[in-house]
GUDRENLUM-906883 format. One record per residue (C-alpha): z, x, y. Coordinates in steps of 0.2 Angstrom, whole numbers. Layout:
- Z	X	Y
...
end
This chain:
- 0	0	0
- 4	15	10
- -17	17	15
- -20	0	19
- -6	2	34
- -23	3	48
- -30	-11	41
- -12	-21	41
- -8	-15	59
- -27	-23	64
- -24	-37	56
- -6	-39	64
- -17	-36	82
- -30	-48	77
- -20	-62	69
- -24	-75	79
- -44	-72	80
- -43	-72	61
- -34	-88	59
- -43	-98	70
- -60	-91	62
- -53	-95	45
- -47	-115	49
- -65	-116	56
- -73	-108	41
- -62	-117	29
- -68	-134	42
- -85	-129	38
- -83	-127	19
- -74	-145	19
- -89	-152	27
- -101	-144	15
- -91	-152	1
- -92	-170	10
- -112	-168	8
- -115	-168	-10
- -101	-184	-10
- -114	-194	3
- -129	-188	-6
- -123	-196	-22
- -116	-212	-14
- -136	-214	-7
- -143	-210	-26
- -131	-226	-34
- -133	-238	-18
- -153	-232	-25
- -151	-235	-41
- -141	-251	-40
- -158	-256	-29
- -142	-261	-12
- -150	-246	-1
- -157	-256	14
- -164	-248	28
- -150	-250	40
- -138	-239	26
- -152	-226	25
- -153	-224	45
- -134	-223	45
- -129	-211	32
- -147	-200	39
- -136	-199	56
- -120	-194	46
- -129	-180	38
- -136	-176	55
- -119	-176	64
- -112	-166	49
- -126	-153	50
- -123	-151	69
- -104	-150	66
- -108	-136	52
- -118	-126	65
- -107	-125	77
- -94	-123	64
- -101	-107	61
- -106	-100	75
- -87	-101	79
- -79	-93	63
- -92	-77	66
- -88	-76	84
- -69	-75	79
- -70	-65	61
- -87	-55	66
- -79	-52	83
- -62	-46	75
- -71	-34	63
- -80	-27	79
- -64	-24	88
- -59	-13	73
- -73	-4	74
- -71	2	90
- -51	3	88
- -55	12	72
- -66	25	82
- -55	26	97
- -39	32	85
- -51	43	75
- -56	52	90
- -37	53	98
- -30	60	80
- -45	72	80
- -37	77	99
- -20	82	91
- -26	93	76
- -25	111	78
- -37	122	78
- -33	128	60
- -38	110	55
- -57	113	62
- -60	129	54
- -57	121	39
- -69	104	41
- -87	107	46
- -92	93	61
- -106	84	49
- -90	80	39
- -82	72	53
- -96	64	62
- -99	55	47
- -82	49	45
- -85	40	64
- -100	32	58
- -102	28	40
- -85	25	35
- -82	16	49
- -95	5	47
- -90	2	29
- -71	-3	34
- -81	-14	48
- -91	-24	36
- -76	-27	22
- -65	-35	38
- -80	-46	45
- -91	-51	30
- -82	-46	16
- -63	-55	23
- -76	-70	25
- -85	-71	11
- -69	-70	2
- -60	-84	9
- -76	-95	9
- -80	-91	-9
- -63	-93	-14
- -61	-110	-6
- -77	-117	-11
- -74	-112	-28
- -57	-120	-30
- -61	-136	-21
- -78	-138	-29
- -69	-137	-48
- -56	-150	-40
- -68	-162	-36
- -77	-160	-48
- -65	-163	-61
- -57	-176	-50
- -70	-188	-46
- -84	-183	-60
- -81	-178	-75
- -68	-166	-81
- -80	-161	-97
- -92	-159	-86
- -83	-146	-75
- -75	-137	-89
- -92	-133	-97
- -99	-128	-80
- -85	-115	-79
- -88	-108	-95
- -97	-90	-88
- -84	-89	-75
- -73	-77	-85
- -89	-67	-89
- -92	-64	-71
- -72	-58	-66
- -72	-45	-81
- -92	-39	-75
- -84	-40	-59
- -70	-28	-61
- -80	-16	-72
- -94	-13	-59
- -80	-13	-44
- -73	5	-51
- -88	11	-53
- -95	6	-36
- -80	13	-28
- -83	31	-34
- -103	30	-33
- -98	25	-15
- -87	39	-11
- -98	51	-18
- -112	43	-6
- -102	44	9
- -98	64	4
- -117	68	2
- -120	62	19
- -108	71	28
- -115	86	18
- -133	81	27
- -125	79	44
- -119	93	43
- -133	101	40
- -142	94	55
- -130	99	67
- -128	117	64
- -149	117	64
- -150	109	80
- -135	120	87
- -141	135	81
- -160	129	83
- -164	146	94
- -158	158	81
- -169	148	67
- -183	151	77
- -178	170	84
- -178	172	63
- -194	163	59
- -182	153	47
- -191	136	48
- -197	132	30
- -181	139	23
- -171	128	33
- -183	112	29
- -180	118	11
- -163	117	13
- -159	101	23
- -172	94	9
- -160	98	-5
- -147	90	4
- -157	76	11
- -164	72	-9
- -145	75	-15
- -140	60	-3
- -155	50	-10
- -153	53	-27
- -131	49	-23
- -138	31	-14
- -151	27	-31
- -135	32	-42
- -124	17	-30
- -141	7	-28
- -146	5	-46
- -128	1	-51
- -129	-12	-38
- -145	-19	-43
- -140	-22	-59
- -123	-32	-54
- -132	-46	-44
- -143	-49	-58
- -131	-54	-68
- -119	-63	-57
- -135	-72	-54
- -138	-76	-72
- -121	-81	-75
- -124	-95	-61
- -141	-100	-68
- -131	-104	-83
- -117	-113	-77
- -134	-125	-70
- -141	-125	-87
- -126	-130	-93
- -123	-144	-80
- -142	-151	-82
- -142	-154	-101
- -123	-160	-103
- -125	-169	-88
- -142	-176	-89
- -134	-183	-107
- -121	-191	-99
- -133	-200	-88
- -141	-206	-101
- -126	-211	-113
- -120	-219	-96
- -103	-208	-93
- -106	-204	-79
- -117	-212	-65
- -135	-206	-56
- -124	-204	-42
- -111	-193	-49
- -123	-184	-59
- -134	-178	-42
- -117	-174	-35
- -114	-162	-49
- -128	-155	-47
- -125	-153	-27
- -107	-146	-30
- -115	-133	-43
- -126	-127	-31
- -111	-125	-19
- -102	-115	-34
- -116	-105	-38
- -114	-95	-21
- -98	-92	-23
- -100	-85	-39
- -115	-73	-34
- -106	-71	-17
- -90	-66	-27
- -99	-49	-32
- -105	-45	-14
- -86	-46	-8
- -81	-33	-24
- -96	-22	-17
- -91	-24	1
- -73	-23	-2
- -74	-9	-15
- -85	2	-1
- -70	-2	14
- -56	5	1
- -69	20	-3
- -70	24	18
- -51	20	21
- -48	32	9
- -59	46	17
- -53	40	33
- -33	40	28
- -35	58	25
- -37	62	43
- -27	49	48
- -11	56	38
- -15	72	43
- 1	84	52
- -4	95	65
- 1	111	61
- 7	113	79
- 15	100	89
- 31	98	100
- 47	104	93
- 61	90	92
- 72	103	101
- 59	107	114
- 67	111	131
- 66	101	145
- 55	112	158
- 39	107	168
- 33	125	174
- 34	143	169
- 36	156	182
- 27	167	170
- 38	180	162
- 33	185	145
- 43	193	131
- 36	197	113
- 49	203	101
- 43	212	85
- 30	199	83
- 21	198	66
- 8	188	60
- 0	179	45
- -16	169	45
- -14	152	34
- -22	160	18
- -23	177	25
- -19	192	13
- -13	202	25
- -5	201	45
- -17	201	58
- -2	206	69
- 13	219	65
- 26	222	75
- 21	220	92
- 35	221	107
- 29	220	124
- 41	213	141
- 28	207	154
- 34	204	171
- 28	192	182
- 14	199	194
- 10	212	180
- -7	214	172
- -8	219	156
- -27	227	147
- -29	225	128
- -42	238	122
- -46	239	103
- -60	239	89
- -66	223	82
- -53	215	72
- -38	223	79
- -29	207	83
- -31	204	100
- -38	187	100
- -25	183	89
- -12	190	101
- -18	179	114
- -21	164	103
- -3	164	98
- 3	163	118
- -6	146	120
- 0	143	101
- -14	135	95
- -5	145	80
- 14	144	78
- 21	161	81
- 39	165	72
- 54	158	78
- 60	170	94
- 47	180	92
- 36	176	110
- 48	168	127
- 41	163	141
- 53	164	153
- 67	168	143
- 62	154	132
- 56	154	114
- 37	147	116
- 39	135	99
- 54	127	109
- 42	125	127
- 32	108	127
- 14	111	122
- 8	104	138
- 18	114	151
- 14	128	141
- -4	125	142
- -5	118	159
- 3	136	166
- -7	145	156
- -28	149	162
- -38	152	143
- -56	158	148
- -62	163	127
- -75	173	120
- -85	159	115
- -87	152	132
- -90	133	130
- -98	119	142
- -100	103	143
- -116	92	144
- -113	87	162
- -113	93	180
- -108	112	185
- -96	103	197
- -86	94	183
- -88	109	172
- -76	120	184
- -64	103	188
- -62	101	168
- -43	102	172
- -42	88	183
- -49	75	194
- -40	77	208
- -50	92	213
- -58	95	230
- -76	102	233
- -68	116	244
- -55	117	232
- -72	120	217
- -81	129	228
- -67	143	231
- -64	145	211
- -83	149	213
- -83	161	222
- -68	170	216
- -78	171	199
- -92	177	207
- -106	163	201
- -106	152	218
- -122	164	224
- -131	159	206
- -127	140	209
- -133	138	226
- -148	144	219
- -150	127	207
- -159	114	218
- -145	102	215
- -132	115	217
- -115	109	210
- -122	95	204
- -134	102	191
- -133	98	175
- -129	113	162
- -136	106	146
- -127	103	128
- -117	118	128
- -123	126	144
- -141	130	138
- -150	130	154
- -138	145	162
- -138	162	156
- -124	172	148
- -116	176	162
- -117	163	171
- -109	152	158
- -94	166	158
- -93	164	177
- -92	145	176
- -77	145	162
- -69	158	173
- -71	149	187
- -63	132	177
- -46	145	172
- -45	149	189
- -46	131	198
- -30	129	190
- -20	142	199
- -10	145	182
- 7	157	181
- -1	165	168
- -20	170	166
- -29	176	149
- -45	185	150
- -52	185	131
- -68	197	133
- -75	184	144
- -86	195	155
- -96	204	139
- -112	193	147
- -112	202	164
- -116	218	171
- -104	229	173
- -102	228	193
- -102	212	193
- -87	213	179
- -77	225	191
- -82	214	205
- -75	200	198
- -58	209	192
- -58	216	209
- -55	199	216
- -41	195	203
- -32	209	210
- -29	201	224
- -21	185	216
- -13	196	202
- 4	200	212
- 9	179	211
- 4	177	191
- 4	187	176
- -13	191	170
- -18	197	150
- -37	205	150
- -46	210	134
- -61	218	139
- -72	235	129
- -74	241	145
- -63	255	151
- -70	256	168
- -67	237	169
- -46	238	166
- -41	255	171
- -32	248	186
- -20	238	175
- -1	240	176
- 0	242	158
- -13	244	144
- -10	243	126
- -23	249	112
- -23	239	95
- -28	245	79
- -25	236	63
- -15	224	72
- -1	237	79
- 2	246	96
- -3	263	92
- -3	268	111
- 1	262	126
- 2	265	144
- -7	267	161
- -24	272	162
- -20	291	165
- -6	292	153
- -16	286	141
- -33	300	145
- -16	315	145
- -12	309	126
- -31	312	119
- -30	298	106
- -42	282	102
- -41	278	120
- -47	293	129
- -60	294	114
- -67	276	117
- -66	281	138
- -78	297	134
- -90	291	124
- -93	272	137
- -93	287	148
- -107	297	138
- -117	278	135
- -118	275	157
- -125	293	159
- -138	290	144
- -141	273	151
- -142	279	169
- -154	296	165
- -164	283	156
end
């Protein structure tokens, strides 16, 4: 019962749309039954030779105003259960985004976006279909059936209804075999096609590197295979299907068989009259539906329960870093940072990416990080915004320990610009006042600047107002950097992270930039990682990882005077400018 919790708290929402859409249909279905009743008054009055003229014209109008009455009827449960099931479709999508929000980044290196995108379509759409048509068809089927076999036995003939109910236990055991069997065929559908969006997007993401590569047809082979396996998943579901309709469908046109020769006898042998006997026929036709219809609300129903589960997953999923229930009570940082022989494990990870690190940084102080790829310093940085968990005590901030400071102070102090400098498909204006919205066009304009890319944006012929592209395709390298920069920076944050952000431009532009931070750097404390030397020799302190430790640290010249991996890195960018520059 636990992963039907969504659908109950919908439900709990909805109840009212659901009730008054389900008196109607009920309303409906007791109309439908009032038909074959009339029907079978007219064939006796006809048979008995008392039909005038004036009886036909009146029940012709009754059947008329029934009709009418039916189709509004409808139109009023669908706008009520159709509606309902629409409203938790985009509930449904609503809460899927939000959880997706709180996951931490471990989460997403884990689950590939096809994965996810098809959660927010398919499996949606599935849970949409099993609380619009499926909740309807069930309550319709399951009145109509009930009610039909009353009256039937009631007003009829009992035999009669008895014989005509024969297939029924057929069609529940059917019923329940091909329902288990849908449900896993299903799932397995659902899991091909997240495999196939998946696919899609990283081509189209990374549509410039398949071309660079010449890797067209191997690509097209590729998404083939995954295109064919989703096929060959919805023929598996499709032919399982195809064969359960049939058969429902057989069942019913036995259940009439039945009814025509035992009723047609009793005609004949006078049991029953003319009447009653085109009224069977009429209710059978209304039982036949809800028999057939009975294996559509298995199929839909069996495919909700298939996405609910795929979606409860997410849905149950604990974010590995959320807000400590003894989390202190602060709304700013000033900007002091403490690490205490901080070590670190990757989730999975064989060995620590980090090992030992102690470093006090003052507020006002800069500190470099210079190191070989895979040293740990992304990883140093990551931890301080804790998109990991770093041990207890480990990293303060402020004298506090980070896993004890509320996730959004901590982050709101705190100006990230990453490696993989990301933008959004909108304006270069609402780019740089991600943060907020309260941000003024002087206010934008000045973070510009101090990043150094307000010269290449005047340059657009619409300015701030130009539109960057999914991911910032139309801008270059740099200019992409400049912008995410120039987003850390509109923040004014206590503490300002630099994570090899300025790779993309060239290197007086880099020194220009950092120039400028200089200014600023007295009021906050500011973290660069940067390969270039020439870029972070100013810094009050500069630490050089290897293997995830401090194996020297210093000032720039105290680190040239002990002639280890940092003065041997600073000669040879030195002997690469002089190459370049003779060149």
């Amino acid at each position: 019962m636990k992963r039907l919790s969504i659908l109950w708290q919908f439900i709990r929402e909805n109840i009212r749309r659901y009730l008054v859409g389900i008196i109607v249909l009920i309303g409906v279905d007791v109309i439908q039954l009032i038909m074959p009743k009339i029907i079978g008054r007219v064939a006796d009055r006809l048979q008995e030779g008392h039909l005038a003229a004036s009886d036909l014209s009146r029940f012709s109008l009754c059947i008329v105003a029934l009709a009418l009455a039916m189709a509004v009827g409808r139109y009023v449960w669908r706008m009520k259960v159709m509606g309902a099931a629409r409203l938790m479709d985009c509930g449904l999508r609503g809460k899927l985004f939000l959880k997706l929000q709180t996951l931490s980044a471990e989460y997403f290196n884990k689950h590939k976006t096809g994965d996810l995108m098809a959660h927010a379509t398919n499996d949606i759409q599935a849970m949409r279909m099993a609380a619009g048509p499926g909740v309807a068809m069930c309550v319709d089927s399951l009145f109509l059936t009930s009610m039909t076999i009353a009256i039937m036995a009631g007003t009829i003939s009992w035999r009669l209804t008895l014989l005509a109910l024969i297939p029924m236990p057929f069609l529940l055991l059917i019923s329940i075999f091909f329902g288990r069997r849908i449900h896993d065929r299903f799932k397995t559908v659902q899991d091909s096609f997240a495999k196939m969006t998946d696919k899609v997007q990283e081509n189209l993401a990374g549509a410039r590197v398949v071309k660079s590569f010449v890797q067209e047809e191997a690509e097209i082979k590729a998404f083939t295979i995954k295109s064919l396996d989703n096929v060959y998943s919805n023929m598996r579901l499709i032919r399982l299907s195809g064969l359960f309709q049939p058969l429902l469908s057989l069942l019913g046109n036995l259940s009439f068989i039945i009814v025509l020769a035992y009723g047609g006898i009793c005609v004949v042998g006078g049991t029953i009259t003319l009447g009653g006997f085109v009224a069977a026929l009429n209710y059978l036709g209304l039982l036949i539906w809800p028999m057939t219809a009975f294996g559509w609300v298995i199929n839909i129903i069996q495919r909700g329960i298939a996405s609910l589960d795929r979606l409860e997953q997410i849905f149950t999923e604990k974010p590995a870093v959320t807000d400590s229930p003894e989390a202190v009570p602060i709304s700013a940082l000033e900007g002091e940072v403490i690490l205490r022989d901080l070590s670190f494990t990757y989730p999975g990870a064989d060995r620590p990416a980090l090992r030992g690190i102690n470093l006090t940084l003052k507020k006002g102080t800069t500190l470099a990080i210079i190191g070989r790829t895979g040293a740990g310093k992304s990883t140093l940085v990551h931890l301080l915004l804790r998109l990991y968990n770093p041990p207890a005590g480990s990293i303060l901030a402020d004298g506090h320990d980070i896993n004890l400071i509320p996730l959004q102070t901590l982050r709101e102090c705190v100006g990230f610009v990453p490696q993989d400098n990301f933008l959004f498909s909108t304006t270069i204006r609402e780019n740089i006042g991600f943060a907020g919205t309260a941000y003024t066009d002087g206010e934008i304009e000045t973070a510009a600047a101090a990043a150094r890319v307000d010269e290449n944006i005047m340059e657009f012929p619409r300015g701030m107002a130009t539109v960057v592209g999914e991911r910032g395709v139309t801008l270059s390298g740099g200019q992409k950097q400049r912008t995410c920069l120039a987003r850390a920076l509109i923040k004014d944050p206590r503490v300002l992270i630099l994570d090899d952000c300025l790779s993309a431009v060239d290197t007086h532009t880099e020194e220009e930039i950092l120039r400028g931070l200089k200014q600023v750097s007295a009021t906050r404390t500011c973290i660069i990682i940067s390969h270039r030397i020439s870029s972070i020799q100013w810094a009050d302190e500069i630490i050089v990882l290897e293997a995830g430790r401090i194996i020297e640290r210093g000032t720039h010249e105290i680190l040239l005077a002990n002639d280890g991996l940092y003065a041997e890195l600073y000669r040879k960018q030195l002997l690469e400018e002089e190459i370049a520059t003779t060149e």
